[in-house]
N, C-alpha and C positions, 0 to 999 in steps of 0.2 A: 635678184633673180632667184627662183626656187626649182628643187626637183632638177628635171632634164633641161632646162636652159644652162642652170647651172654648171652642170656636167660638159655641155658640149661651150660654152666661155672657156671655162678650164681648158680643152681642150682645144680648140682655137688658140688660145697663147701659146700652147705650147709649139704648135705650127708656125706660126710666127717667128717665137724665138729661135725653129728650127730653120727659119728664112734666115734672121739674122746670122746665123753663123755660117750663112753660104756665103761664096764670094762670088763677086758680080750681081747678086742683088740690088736691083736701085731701089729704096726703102722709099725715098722719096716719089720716084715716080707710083710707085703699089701704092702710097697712100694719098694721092691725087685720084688714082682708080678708085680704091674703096669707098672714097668720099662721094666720088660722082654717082656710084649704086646705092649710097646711102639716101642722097639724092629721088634717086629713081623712088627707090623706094620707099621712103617718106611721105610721098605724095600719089603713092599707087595702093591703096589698100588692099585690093585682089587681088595684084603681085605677090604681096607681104602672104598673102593667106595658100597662095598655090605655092608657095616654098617652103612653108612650113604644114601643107595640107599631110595626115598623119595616116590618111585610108591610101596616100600615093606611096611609093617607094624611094628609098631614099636615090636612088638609082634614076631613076622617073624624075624627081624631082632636080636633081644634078644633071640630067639630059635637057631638061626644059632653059634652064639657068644660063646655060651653056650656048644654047642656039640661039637664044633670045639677047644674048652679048657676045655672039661670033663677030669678031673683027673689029671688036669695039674695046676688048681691053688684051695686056700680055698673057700669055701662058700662066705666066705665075700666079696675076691676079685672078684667075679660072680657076687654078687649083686650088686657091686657096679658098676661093667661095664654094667651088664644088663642095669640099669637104663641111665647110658649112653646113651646106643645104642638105647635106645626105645624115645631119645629126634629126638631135628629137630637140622642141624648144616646146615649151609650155605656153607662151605667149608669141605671136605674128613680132609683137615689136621688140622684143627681146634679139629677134636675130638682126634686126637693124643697129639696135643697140651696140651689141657685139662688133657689127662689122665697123659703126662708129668709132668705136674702143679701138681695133684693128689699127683703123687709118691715124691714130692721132699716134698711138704706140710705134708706128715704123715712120711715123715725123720724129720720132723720140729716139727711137735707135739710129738715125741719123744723123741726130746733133750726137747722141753716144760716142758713135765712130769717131767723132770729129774732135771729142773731149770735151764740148760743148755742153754739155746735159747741166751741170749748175749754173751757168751763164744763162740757159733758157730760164730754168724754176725763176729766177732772179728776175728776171726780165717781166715774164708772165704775173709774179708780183708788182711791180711795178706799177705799170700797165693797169694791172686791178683796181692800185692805189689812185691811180688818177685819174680814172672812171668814176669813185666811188667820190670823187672829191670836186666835180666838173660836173653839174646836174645837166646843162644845155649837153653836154659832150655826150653824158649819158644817152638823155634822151633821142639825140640824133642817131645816135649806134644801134637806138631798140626799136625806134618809132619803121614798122613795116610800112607806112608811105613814103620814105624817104629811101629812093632808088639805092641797087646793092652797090653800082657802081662810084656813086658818091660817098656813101660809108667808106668803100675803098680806098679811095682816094683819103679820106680824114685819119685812117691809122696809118696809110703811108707818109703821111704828112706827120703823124704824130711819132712813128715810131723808123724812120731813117735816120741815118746813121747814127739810132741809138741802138738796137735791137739785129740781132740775127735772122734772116733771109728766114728761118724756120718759125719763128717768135713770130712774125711779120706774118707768114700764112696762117699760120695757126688761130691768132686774132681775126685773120679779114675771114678765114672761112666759118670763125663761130659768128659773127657779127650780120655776114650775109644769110647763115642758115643755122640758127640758133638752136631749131628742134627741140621748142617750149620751153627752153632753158633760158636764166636770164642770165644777164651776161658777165657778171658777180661769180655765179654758181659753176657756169662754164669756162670761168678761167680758173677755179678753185679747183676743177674735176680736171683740166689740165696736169695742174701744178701735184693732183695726188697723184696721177698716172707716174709723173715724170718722178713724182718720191719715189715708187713702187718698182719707175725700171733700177733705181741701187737699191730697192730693200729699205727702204728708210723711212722715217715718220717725219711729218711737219709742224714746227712749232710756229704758232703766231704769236712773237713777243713785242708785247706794250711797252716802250721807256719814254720817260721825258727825253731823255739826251740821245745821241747815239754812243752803240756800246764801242770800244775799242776793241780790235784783233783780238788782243787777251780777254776779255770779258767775253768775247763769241765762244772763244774756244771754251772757256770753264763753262759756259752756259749748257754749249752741247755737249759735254763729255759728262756735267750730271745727270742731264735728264736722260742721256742715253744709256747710263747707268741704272734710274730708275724705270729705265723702259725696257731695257736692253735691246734697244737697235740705234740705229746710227739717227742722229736729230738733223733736219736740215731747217735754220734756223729764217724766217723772215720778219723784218723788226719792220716796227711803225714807229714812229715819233708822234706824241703826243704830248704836249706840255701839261694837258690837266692833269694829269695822272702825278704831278707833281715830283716825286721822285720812285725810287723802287721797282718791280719789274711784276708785271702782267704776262703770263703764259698762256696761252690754248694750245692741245695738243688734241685733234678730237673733240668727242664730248668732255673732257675734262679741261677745268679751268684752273691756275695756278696761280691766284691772286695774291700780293704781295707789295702794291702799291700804296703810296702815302696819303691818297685820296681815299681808297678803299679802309683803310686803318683808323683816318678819321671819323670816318663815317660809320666805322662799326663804335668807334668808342663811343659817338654822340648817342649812336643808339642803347648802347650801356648805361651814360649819365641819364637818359632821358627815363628810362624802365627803372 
């Protein structure tokens, strides 16, 4: 986002975060609501364009919003959109985005509360890894002929009693309303949300083996050191990689494996 979208994102979290520190806030139920207007609004283009119209007022526009979901969502979830709609967005989709961002962030302060937030990142990798590794499974979760209510049913099936009631929505609602994202990407944009509610960065590391307890911790306490913030680490097993460890953090890559070492030296003997 650029310019005035940007500004008023910023500003949206911060409303948010000032939700989460109320009590009796149901974080859960608000992000049921925002999702359903995300909804609406996905698939209403003249909506998206009268809420963010810039010759209306912001006042104007928060009166519209308002009567057009009287009695359709909480207080809270009113306030929170009003405030929205009375900002400045540079782009129509920008404020959907947002409010997208919204609904996944109070699924996230939810498992927060509950001390559950690394449990999810965890999960939601998971989950990734077995999509990415299941082409049929893939393709049933993307393929928009294949009813929402049957996808449903395939991550409840897949993800019962492994996964947290939050992990478990959070999948069925990108799977049934993806919003051009595929489904790789939107469990990826998850897992940074859920870094960003501690402040922390995510590593993707490559091992033939799995690390042990100790190997986690020294892993994260260098990089966090070379990064300065806290690393939250998700490993893959991959046996080509032979031995030594593969990092992504970002655009940056931290290669360090015994494939990779071969491969350079051949290219050395070869030149």
């Amino acid at each position: 986002m650029q310019g005035a979208s940007r500004e008023s994102l910023a500003a949206a979290r911060e409303r948010l975060d000032a939700l989460a520190t109320a009590t009796g806030t149901d974080m859960v139920a608000l992000a049921q609501e925002l999702h359903s207007v995300v909804i609406l609004l996905d698939k209403t283009v003249s909506l998206r364009r009268v809420l963010t119209d810039s010759t209306r007022s912001g006042e104007a526009r928060a009166a519209f919003l308002a009567e057009l979901l009287s009695g359709q969502i909480s207080g809270t979830a009113a306030d929170l959109l009003g405030g929205l709609v009375r900002t400045r967005w540079s782009r129509p989709t920008d404020l959907v985005d947002t409010i997208a961002e919204l609904s996944v962030s109070a699924e996230l302060i939810a498992a927060e509360r509950d001390g559950r937030l690394d449990e999810l990142e965890d999960e939601l990798f998971r989950f990734g890894r077995i999509v990415a590794g299941e082409r049929e499974l893939r393709s049933t979760l993307t393929d928009p002929g294949v009813a929402n209510e049957r996808k449903a049913e395939l991550v409840s099936g897949l993800l019962e009693g492994r996964a947290q009631p939050v992990t478990r929505r959070l999948v069925a609602r990108l799977v049934a309303h993806p919003r051009s994202r595929n489904l790789e990407h939107g469990l990826e944009s998850y897992a940074r949300l859920a870094a960003d509610r501690r402040r922390r960065m995510v590593a993707l590391v490559t091992v033939a083996l799995p690390l042990t307890e100790e190997q986690r911790t020294r892993l994260a306490a260098a990089l966090g050191r070379m990064y300065g913030r806290e690393i939250h680490l998700n490993v893959e097993i991959d046996a080509d990689v032979i031995g030594g460890v593969r990092v992504e953090i970002g655009d940056d890559v931290i290669d360090g494996t015994v494939t990779t070492r071969l491969e350079e030296a051949g290219r050395r003997l070869a030149g």
